[in-house]
C-alpha positions as CSV (number, residue, x, y, z in Angstrom):
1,X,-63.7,-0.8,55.5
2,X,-66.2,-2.9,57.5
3,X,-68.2,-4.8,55.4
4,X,-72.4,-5.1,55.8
5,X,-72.0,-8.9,55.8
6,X,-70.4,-11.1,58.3
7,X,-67.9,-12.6,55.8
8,X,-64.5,-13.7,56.6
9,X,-61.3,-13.2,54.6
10,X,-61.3,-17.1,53.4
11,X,-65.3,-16.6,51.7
12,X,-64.1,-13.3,50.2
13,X,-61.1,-15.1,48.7
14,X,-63.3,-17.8,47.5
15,X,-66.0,-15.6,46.2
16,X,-63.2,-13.4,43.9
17,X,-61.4,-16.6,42.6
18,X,-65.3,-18.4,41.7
19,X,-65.7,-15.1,40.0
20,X,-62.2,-15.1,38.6
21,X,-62.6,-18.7,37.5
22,X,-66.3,-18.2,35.5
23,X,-65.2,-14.6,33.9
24,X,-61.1,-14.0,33.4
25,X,-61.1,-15.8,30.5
26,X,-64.1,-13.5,29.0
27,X,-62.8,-10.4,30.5
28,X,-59.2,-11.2,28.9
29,X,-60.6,-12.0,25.5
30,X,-62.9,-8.8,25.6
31,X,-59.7,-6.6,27.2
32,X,-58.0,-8.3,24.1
33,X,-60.2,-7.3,21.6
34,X,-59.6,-3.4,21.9
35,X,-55.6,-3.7,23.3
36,X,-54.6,-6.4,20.7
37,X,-51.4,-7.8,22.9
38,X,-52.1,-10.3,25.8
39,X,-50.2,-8.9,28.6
40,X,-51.8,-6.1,28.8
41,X,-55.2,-7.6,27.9
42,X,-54.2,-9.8,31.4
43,X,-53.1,-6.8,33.4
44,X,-56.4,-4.6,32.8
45,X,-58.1,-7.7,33.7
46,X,-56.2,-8.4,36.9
47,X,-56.8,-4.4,37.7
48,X,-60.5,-5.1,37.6
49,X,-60.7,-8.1,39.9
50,X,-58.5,-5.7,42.5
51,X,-61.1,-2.9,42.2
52,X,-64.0,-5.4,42.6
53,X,-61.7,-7.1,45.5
54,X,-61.5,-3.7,46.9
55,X,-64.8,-2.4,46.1
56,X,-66.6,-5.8,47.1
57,X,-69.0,-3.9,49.7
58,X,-70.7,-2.1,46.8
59,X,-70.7,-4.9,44.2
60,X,-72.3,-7.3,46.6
61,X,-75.0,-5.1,46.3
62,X,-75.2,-5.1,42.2
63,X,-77.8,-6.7,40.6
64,X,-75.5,-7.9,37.5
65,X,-71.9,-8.4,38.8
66,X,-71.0,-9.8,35.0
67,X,-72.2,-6.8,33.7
68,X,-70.1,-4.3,35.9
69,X,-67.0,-5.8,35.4
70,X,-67.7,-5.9,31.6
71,X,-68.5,-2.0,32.0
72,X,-65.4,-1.7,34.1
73,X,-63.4,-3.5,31.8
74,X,-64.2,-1.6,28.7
75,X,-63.6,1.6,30.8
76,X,-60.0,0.4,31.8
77,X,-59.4,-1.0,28.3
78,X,-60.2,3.0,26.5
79,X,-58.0,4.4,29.6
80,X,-55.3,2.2,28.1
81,X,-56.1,3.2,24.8
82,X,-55.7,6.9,25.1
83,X,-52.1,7.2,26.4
84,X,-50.2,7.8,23.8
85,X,-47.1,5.6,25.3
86,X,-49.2,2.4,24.9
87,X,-50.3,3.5,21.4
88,X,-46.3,3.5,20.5
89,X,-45.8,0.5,22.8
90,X,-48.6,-1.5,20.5
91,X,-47.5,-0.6,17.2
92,X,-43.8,-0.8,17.8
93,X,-44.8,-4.2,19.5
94,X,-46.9,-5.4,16.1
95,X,-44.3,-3.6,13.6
96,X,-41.4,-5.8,15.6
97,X,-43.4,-9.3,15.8
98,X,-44.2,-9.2,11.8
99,X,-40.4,-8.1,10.8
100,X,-38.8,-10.0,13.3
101,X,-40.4,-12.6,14.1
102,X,-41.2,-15.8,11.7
103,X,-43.7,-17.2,14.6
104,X,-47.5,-15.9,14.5
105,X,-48.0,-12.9,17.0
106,X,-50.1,-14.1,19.9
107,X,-53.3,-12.2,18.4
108,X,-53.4,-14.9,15.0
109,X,-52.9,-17.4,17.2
110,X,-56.3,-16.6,19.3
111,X,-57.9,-16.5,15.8
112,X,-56.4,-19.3,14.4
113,X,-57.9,-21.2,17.5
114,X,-61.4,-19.9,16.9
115,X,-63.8,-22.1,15.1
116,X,-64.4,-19.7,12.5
117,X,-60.7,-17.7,12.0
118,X,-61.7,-16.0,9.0
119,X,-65.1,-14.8,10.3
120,X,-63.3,-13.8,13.8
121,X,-60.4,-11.6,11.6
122,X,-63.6,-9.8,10.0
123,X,-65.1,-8.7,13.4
124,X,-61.5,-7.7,14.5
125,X,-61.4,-5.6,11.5
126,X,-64.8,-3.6,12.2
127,X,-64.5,0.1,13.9
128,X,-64.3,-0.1,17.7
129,X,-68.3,0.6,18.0
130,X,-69.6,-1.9,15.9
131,X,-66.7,-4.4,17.0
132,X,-67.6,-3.8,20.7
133,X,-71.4,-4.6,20.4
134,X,-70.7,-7.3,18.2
135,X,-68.4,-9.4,20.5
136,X,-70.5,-8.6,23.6
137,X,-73.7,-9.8,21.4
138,X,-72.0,-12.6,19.7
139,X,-69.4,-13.8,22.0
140,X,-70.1,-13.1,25.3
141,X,-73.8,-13.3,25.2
142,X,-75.2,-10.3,26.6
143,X,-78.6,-8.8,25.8
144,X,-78.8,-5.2,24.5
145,X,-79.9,-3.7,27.7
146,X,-76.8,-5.3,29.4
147,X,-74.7,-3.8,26.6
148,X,-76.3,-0.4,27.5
149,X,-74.8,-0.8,30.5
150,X,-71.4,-1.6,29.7
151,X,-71.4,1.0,27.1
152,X,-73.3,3.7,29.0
153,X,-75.0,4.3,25.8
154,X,-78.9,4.1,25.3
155,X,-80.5,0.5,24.2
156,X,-81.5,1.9,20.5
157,X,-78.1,3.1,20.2
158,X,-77.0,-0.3,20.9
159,X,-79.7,-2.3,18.5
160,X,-78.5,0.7,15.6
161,X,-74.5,-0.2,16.1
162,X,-75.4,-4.0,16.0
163,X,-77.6,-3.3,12.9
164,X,-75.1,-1.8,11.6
165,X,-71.8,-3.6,12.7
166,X,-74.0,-6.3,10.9
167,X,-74.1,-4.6,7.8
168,X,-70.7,-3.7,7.5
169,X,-69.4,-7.0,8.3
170,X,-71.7,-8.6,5.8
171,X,-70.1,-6.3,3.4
172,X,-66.7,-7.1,4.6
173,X,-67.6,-11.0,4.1
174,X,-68.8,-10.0,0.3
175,X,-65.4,-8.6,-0.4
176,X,-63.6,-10.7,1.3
177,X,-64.6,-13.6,-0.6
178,X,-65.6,-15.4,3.0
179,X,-68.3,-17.3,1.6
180,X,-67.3,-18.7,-1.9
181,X,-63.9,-20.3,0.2
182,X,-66.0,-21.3,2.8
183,X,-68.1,-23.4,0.3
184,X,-65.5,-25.2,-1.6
185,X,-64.8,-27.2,2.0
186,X,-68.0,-28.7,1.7
């Protein structure tokens, strides 16, 4: 593929690893999010810097790289999710770390490092649609149009899932008792 711009292979090397550098760490907690088990969290993130190594011609020309790999990375995240080997692979994986295993499984140790680990299990918790706009709000900053991208879904779809993701993790924090512990700190 000849490229449209008169870069080398040492500037497109140094253009993936600046984008690797600002956004794997994102991408891998986002891929985490909806695989829950690092490695393959790490390998659908290393898939989508080879597609946008590959497919560098056409995302050149993006107005919102950020956003496309998000997009991309949700997409490859819900392939994952639908085979039904890694559904068996996860659950088998979770069902041997919590019998087996006296050591936290690498998911409460992510929490555990948040600021907020209680707060951060309750967002975990939520349905996939409401969790997804939530972290992408909350965590990885992204305005609701942007969102609409990732998602492919319309922008009031998006404000409607926050609104409610909101909701239901407000009543999650009510039942939860979230706020009376988090009180008796101060």
């Amino acid at each position: 593929m000849i490229m449209s711009r008169s870069w080398n292979e040492s500037d497109e090397e140094v253009w993936l690893s600046g984008l690797m550098d600002a956004l794997g760490d994102r991408l891998t907690n986002l891929s985490f999010s909806y695989l829950k088990d690092w490695g393959k969290a790490q390998e659908v993130v290393q898939d989508v810097f080879f597609t946008c190594y590959k497919k560098r011609g056409h995302v050149l020309e993006l107005n919102s790289i950020e956003a496309w790999l998000y997009r991309v990375t949700v997409n490859r995240c819900k392939d994952v999710l639908r085979t039904s080997w890694v559904k068996k692979v996860i659950v088998n994986n979770e069902l041997f770390l919590t019998q087996k295993s006296g050591q936290p499984s690498p998911e409460h140790e992510a929490v555990a490092k948040s600021e907020d680990e209680r707060l951060a299990r309750l967002v975990l918790e939520l349905p996939i649609k409401y969790k997804e706009v939530i972290l992408l709000f909350y965590y990885e900053d992204l305005s609701v149009e942007e969102i609409s991208y990732v998602l492919k879904s319309n922008p009031n779809t998006v404000k409607t899932r926050l609104k409610r993701g909101r909701e239901a993790l407000q009543k999650s924090i009510e039942r939860s008792g979230f706020l009376e512990r988090t009180n008796e700190g101060y």
